[in-house]
C-alpha positions in Angstrom: 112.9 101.9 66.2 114.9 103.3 69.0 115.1 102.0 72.4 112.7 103.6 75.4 114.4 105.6 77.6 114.0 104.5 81.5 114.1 106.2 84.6 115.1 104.2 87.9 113.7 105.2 90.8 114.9 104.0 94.1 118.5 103.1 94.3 118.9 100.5 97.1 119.6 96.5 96.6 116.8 96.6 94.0 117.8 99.4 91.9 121.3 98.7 92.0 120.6 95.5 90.6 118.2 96.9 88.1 121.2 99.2 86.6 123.4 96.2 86.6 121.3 94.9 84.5 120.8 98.0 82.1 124.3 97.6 82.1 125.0 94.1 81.2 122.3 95.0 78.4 120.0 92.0 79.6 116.6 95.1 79.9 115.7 96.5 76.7 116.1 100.0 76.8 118.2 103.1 78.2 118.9 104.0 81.0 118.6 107.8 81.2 117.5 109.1 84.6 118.0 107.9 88.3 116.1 109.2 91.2 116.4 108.1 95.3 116.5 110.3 98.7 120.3 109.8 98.8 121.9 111.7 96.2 125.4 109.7 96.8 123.5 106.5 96.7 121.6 107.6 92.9 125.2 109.0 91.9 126.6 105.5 92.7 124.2 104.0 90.8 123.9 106.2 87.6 127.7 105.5 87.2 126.9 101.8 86.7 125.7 102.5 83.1 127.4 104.0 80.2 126.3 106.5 78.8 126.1 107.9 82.6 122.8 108.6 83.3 121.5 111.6 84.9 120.6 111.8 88.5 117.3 113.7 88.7 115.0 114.7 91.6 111.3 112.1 91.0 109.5 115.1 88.4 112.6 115.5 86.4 113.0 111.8 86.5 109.3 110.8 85.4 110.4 113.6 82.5 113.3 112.1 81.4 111.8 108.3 81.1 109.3 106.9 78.6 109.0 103.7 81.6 109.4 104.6 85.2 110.7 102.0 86.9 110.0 102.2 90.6 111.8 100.4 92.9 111.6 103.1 95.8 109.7 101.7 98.6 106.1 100.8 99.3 105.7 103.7 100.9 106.7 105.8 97.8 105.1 103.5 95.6 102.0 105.2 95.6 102.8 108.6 95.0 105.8 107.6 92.1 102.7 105.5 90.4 100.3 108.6 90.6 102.7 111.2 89.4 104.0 108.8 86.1 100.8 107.9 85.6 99.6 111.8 85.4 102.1 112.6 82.9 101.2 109.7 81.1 104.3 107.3 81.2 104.6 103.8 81.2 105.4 102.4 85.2 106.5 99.0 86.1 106.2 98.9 90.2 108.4 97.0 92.2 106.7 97.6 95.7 103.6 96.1 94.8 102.4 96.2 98.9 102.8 100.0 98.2 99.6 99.8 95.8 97.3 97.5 98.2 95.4 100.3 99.8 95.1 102.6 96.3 93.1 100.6 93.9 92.5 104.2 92.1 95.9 103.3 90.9 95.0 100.4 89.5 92.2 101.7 87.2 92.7 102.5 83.9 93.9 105.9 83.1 96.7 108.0 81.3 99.7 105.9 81.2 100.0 102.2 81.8 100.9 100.0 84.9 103.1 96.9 84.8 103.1 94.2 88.1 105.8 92.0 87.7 104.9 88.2 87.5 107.4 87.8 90.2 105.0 89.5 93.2 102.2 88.0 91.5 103.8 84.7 91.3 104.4 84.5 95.1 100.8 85.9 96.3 99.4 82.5 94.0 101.8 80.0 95.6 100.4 81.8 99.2 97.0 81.3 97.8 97.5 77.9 96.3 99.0 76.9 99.5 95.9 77.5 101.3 94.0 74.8 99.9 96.5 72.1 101.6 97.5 71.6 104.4 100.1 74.0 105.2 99.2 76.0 108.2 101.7 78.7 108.3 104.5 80.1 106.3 106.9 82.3 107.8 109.3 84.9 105.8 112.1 86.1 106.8 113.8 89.1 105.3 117.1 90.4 106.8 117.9 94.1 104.4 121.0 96.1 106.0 118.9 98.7 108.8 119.1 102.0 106.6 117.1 99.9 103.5 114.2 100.3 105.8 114.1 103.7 105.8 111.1 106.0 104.9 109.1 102.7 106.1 105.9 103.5 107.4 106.8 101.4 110.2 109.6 102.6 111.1 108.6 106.0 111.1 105.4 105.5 113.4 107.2 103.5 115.4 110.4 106.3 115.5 112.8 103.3 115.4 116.4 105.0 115.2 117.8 102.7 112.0 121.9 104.2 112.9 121.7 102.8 116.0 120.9 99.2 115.1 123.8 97.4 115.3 123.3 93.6 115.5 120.2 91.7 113.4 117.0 93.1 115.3 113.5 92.0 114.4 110.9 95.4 113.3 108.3 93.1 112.8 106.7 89.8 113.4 102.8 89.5 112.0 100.9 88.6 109.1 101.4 88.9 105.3 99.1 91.6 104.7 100.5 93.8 108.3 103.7 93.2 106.7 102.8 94.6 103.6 101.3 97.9 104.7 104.8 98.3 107.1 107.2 98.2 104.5 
């Protein structure tokens, strides 16, 4: 039986780490394809495994992969999800938040979706939490400024991510704002 051949899309902290791991042969599989707005950053990354794999605009990508593993943004989420799922692949989605407002992508249909445990695992320690007596929980993310980018967010907002220099807050709110932001 030979090994299915992934596609990485989305290159940043996640991604890179997800290639690492293809490369330290800890993830079943091959990594064939890599896909992200920034063609240096994709480059970078398809160098991490050997063989090298191909950087691919997101069609060619979802082509080359039997899994699709997207680690994009949740922003991109939706649309990577829809256009796998079309051509019937396999798709494990990292930016869960990406999928909250299309449960159409949640239904079944060609292709599969995968949620890792590790999303789900947090939203039940937030709902378990509820039931006791803890009255807030605050996260605090700090991601270098240009990880941000494509954020719906930051693009309603027009915040100018070169010209943040020091740690500045985008957003303080709840969970579920937070979610839909980023």
């Amino acid at each position: 039986m030979s090994l299915p051949r992934v596609s990485l899309v989305g290159c940043g902290a996640i991604g890179r780490a997800v290639a690492g791991a293809f490369r330290r042969r800890r993830l079943p599989g091959r990594l064939v394809a890599v896909c992200d707005l920034d063609p240096g950053r994709a480059g970078s990354v398809a160098g991490l495994v050997r063989p090298r794999a191909k950087v691919l605009d997101l069609a060619g990508a979802i082509r080359a992969g039997d899994i699709i593993v997207e680690c994009a943004s949740a922003a991109a989420a939706p649309g990577i999800v829809r256009a796998a799922r079309a051509r019937g692949r396999a798709v494990l989605a990292i930016s869960v938040a990406g999928l909250l407002d299309h449960p159409e992508l949640l239904r079944a249909g060609r292709g599969t979706l995968r949620i890792p445990s590790g999303a789900l695992g947090a939203l039940d320690a937030l709902r378990a939490a509820r039931e006791g007596r803890i009255t807030a929980v605050t996260l605090t993310s700090s991601k270098p400024p240009h990880a941000y980018r494509g954020a719906p967010h930051v693009i309603r907002r027009r915040i100018a991510l070169d010209r943040i220099r020091n740690r500045t807050v985008l957003y303080r709110g709840d969970a579920m704002g937070a979610a839909r932001r980023f």
